[in-house]
C-alpha positions in Angstrom: 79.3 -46.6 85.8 81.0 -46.4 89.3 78.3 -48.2 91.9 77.9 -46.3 95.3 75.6 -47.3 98.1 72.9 -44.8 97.5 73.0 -44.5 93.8 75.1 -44.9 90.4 77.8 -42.1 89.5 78.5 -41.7 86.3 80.8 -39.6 83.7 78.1 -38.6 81.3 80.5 -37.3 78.5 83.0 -39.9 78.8 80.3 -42.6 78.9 79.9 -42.8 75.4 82.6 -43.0 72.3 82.1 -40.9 68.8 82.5 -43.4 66.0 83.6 -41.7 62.7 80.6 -41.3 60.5 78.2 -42.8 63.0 75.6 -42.1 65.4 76.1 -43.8 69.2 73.2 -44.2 71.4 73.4 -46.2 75.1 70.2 -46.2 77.0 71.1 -45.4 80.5 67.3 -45.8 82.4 63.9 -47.1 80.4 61.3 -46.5 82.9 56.9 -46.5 82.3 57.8 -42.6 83.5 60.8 -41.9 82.0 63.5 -42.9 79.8 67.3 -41.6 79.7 69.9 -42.2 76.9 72.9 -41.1 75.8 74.0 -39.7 72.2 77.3 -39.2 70.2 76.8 -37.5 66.5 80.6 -37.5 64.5 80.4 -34.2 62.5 77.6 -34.0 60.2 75.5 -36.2 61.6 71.6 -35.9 62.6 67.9 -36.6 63.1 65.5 -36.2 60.5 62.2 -34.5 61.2 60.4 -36.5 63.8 57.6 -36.4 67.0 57.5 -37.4 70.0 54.6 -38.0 72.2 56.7 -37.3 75.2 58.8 -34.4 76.5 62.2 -34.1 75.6 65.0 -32.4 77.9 68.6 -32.6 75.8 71.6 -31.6 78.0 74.5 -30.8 75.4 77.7 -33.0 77.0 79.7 -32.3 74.3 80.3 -30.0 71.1 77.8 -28.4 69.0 74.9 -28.9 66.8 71.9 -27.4 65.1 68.4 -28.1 66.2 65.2 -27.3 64.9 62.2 -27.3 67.3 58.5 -26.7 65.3 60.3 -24.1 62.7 62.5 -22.1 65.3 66.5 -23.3 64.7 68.5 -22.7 67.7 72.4 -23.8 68.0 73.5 -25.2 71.0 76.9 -26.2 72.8 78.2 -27.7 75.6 76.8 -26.9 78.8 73.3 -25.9 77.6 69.8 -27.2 77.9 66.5 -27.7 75.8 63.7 -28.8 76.5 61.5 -29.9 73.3 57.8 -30.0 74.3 55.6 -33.0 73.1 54.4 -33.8 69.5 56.2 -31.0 68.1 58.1 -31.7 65.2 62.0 -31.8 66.0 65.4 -32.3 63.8 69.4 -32.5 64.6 72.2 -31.7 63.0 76.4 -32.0 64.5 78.1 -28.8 63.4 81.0 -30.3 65.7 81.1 -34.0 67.0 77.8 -33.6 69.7 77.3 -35.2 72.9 73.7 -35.3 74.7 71.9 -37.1 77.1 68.3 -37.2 76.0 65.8 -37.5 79.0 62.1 -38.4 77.3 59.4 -37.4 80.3 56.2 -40.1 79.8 
């Protein structure tokens, strides 16, 4: 993360490395309002079926995957946004190596 005077300035795709087989998470901001973190799925890799009692904005970096939001699957790639509204049950799965940045809103 390059440091400026009025703020941070980051590459958001380069910021985080795929590891073969693995998932790679880096938490970026964990505030009482919000929380920010970054995601790097190697091909095949996922989420099971899960809640959450927040928000969720995902802003694909990187690749593409398969997500399922309630019981409507939607495929997403680089470039897109989703937002995922609270306590709705969610799952992920890389059809390609899959970047995101995953903003939770409390």
């Amino acid at each position: 993360m390059k440091k400026t005077k009025g703020g941070n300035v980051m590459d958001l795709e380069g910021a985080i490395k795929y590891e073969s087989g693995a998932i790679v998470s880096k938490t970026l901001i964990e505030k009482k309002d919000s929380d920010l973190s970054l995601f790097a799925f190697d091909k095949g890799q996922g989420m099971s079926a899960h809640t959450s009692p927040y928000d969720a904005v995902v802003q694909v970096l990187d690749g593409e995957a398969s997500i399922v939001i309630g019981r409507k699957p939607v495929k997403v790639k680089a470039g897109q946004l989703v937002i995922m509204p609270s306590k709705v049950p969610h799952s992920l799965t890389a059809n390609k190596r899959f970047k995101m940045l995953l903003t939770l809103v409390k």
